[in-house]
C-alpha positions as CSV (number, residue, x, y, z in Angstrom):
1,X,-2.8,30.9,-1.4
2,X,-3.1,27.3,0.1
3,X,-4.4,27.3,3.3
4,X,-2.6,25.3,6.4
5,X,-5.0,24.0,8.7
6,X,-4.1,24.4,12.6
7,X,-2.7,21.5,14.7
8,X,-6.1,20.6,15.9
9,X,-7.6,20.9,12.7
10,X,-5.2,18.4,11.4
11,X,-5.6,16.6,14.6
12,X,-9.6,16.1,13.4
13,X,-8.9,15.2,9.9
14,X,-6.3,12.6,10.9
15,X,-9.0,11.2,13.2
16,X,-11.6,11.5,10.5
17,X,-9.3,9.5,7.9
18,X,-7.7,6.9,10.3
19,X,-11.7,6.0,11.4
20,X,-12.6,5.8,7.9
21,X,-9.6,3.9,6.4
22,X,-11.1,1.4,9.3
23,X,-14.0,0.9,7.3
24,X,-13.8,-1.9,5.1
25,X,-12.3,-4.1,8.0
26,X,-15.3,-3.3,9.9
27,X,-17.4,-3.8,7.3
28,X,-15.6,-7.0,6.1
29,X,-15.3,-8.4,10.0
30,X,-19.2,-7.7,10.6
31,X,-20.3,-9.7,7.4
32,X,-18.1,-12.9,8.4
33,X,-19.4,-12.7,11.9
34,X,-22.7,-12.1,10.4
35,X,-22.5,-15.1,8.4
36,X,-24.1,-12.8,5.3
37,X,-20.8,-14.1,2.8
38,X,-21.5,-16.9,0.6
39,X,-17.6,-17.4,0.0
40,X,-16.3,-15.8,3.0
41,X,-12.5,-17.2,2.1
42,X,-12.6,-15.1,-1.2
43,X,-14.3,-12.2,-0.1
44,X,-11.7,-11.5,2.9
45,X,-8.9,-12.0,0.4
46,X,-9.4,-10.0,-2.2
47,X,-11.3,-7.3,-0.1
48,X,-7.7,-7.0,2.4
49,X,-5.6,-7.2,-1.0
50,X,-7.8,-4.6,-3.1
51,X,-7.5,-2.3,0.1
52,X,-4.0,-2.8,0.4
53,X,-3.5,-1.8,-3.2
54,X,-6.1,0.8,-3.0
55,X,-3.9,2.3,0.2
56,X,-0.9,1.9,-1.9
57,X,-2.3,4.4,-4.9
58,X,-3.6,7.0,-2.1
59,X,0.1,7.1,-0.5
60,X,1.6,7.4,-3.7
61,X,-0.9,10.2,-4.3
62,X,0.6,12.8,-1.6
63,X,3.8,13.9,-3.1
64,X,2.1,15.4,-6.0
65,X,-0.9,16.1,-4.2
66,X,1.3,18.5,-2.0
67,X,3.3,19.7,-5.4
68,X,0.8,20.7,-7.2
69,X,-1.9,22.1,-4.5
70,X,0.8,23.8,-2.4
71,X,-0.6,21.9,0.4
72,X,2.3,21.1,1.9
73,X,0.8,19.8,5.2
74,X,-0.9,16.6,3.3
75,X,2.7,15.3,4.0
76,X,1.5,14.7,7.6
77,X,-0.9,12.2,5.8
78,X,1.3,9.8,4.6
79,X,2.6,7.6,6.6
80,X,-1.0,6.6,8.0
81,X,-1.7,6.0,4.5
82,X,1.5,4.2,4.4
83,X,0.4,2.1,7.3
84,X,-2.9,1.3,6.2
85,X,-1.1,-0.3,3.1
86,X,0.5,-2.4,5.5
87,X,-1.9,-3.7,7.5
88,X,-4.6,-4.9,4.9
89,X,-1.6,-5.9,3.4
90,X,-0.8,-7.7,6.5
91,X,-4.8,-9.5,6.6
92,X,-4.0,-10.7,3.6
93,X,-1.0,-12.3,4.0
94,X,-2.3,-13.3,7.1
95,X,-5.4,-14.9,5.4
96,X,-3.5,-16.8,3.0
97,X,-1.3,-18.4,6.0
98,X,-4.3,-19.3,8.5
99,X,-7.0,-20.3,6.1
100,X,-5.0,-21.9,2.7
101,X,-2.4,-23.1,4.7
102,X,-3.4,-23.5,8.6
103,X,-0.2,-22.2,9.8
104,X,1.9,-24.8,7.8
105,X,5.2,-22.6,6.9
106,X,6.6,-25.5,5.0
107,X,3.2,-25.8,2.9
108,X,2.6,-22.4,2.3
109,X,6.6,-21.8,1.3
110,X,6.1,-24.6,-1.3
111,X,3.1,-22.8,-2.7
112,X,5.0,-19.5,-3.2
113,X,7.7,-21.1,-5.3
114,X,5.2,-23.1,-7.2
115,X,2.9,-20.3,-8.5
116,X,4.3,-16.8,-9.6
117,X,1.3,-14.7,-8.8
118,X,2.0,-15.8,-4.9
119,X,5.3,-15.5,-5.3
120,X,5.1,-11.7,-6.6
121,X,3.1,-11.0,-4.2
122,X,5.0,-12.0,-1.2
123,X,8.1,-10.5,-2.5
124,X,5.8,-7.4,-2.4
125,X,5.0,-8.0,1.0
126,X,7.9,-8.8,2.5
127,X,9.9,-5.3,0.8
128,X,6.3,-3.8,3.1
129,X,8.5,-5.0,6.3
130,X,10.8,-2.4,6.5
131,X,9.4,0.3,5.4
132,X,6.3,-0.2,8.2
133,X,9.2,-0.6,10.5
134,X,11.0,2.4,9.8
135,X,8.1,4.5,9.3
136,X,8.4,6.4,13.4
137,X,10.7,9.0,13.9
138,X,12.8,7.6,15.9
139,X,13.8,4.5,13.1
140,X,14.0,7.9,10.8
141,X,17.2,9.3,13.1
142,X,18.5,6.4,13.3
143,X,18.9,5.6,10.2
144,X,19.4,9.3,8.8
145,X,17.2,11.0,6.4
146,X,19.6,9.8,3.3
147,X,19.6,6.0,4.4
148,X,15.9,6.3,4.9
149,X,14.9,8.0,1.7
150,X,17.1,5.3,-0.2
151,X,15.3,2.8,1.7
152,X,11.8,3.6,1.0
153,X,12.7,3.7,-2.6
154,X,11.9,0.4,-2.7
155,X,8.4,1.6,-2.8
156,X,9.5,1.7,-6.8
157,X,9.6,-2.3,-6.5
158,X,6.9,-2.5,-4.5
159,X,4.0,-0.9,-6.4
160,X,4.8,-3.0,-10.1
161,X,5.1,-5.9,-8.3
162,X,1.3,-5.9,-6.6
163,X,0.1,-4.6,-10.1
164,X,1.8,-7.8,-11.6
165,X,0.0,-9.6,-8.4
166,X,-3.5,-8.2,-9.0
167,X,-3.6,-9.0,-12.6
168,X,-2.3,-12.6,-12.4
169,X,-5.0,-12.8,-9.8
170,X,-7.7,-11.5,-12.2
171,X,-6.6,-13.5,-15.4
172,X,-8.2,-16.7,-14.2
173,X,-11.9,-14.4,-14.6
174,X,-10.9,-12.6,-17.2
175,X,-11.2,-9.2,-15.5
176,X,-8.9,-7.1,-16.6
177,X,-10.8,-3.2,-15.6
178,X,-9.5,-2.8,-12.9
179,X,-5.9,-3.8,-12.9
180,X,-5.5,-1.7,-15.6
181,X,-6.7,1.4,-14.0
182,X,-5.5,0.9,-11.2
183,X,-2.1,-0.1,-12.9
184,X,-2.6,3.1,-15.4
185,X,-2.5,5.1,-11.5
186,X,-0.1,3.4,-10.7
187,X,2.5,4.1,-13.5
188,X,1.7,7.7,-13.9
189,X,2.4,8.7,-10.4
190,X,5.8,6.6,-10.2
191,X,6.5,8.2,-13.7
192,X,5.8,11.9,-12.1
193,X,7.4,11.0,-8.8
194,X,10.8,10.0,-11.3
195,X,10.8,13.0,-13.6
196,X,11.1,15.0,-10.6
197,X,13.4,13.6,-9.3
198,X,15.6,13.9,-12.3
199,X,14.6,17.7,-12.7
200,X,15.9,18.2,-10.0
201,X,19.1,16.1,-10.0
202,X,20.0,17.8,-13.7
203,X,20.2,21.2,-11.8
204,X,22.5,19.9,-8.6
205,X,25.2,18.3,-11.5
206,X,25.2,21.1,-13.7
């Protein structure tokens, strides 16, 4: 039998993960300051946009996590995970504007259109927006539980899309490792996540 930790054990895990989801911005914010990068451009973007992917995978994780452990309170986990996704997501994005472009809108929207790995990528981004926004409980009442579910389906748009991102990214070296195993993750928990889904949908027509 799985067991359920108390409120204030959960409490201390939460606070445990949230400090060490911190980590790499700490990490990647001390060697800038530090001066200890000998690319510092690079390394921030693709540390923020392996993170964000990385945080992407581990949310995507907790539904069968909590399936097939019976752990049901790994729920509680997810939107923090969720959020995480976001916000390297967010230093990325936020690296391409202020360093490639300074803050130029018009620039950096010309860049988008002209190359498709951008492009991909902000479309990826931008479906992030509202499902950060709606992630409190009060944007989850408002909305109802149906309209909300519906809504972070897009999650199913979201996750192929900053695969697709990744690997354009990597072509130019070559390196295909880890786009594939992380787009291998990727496809078998959206694939799990869907035949679920339709298990239990077959049951509700019939």
């Amino acid at each position: 039998m799985a067991t359920t930790p108390n409120d204030r054990q959960l409490g201390w895990i939460k606070a445990v993960l949230f400090a060490l989801s911190l980590v790499p911005f700490a990490r990647t914010a001390w060697l800038t300051v530090q001066g200890e990068l000998t690319e510092p451009l690079a390394y921030i973007t693709h540390a923020t946009g392996d993170w964000a992917l990385y945080f992407l995978c581990i949310t995507l994780t907790v539904t069968p996590l909590r399936r097939l452990s019976g752990w049901n309170w790994v729920i509680k986990l997810r939107r923090m995970f969720g959020l995480f996704c976001f916000f390297y997501a967010l230093l990325h994005f936020i690296t391409f504007l202020w360093f490639d472009h300074f803050f130029d809108l018009a620039e950096m929207w010309k860049d988008v259109l002209k190359r498709p790995f951008i492009t991909v990528g902000f479309i990826a981004f931008v479906m992030l927006i509202p499902l950060a926004a709606t992630s409190t409980n009060g944007m989850i009442r408002r909305l109802g539980g149906k309209r909300w579910r519906w809504l972070h389906r897009l999650i199913y748009l979201i996750a192929p899309l900053a695969i697709l991102h990744f690997w354009w990214m990597r072509a130019g070296k070559s390196d295909f490792a880890e786009p594939i195993l992380l787009g291998s993750i990727v496809a078998v928990l959206l694939g799990v996540r869907v035949y679920w889904a339709r298990s239990q949908a077959q049951p509700a027509r019939a």
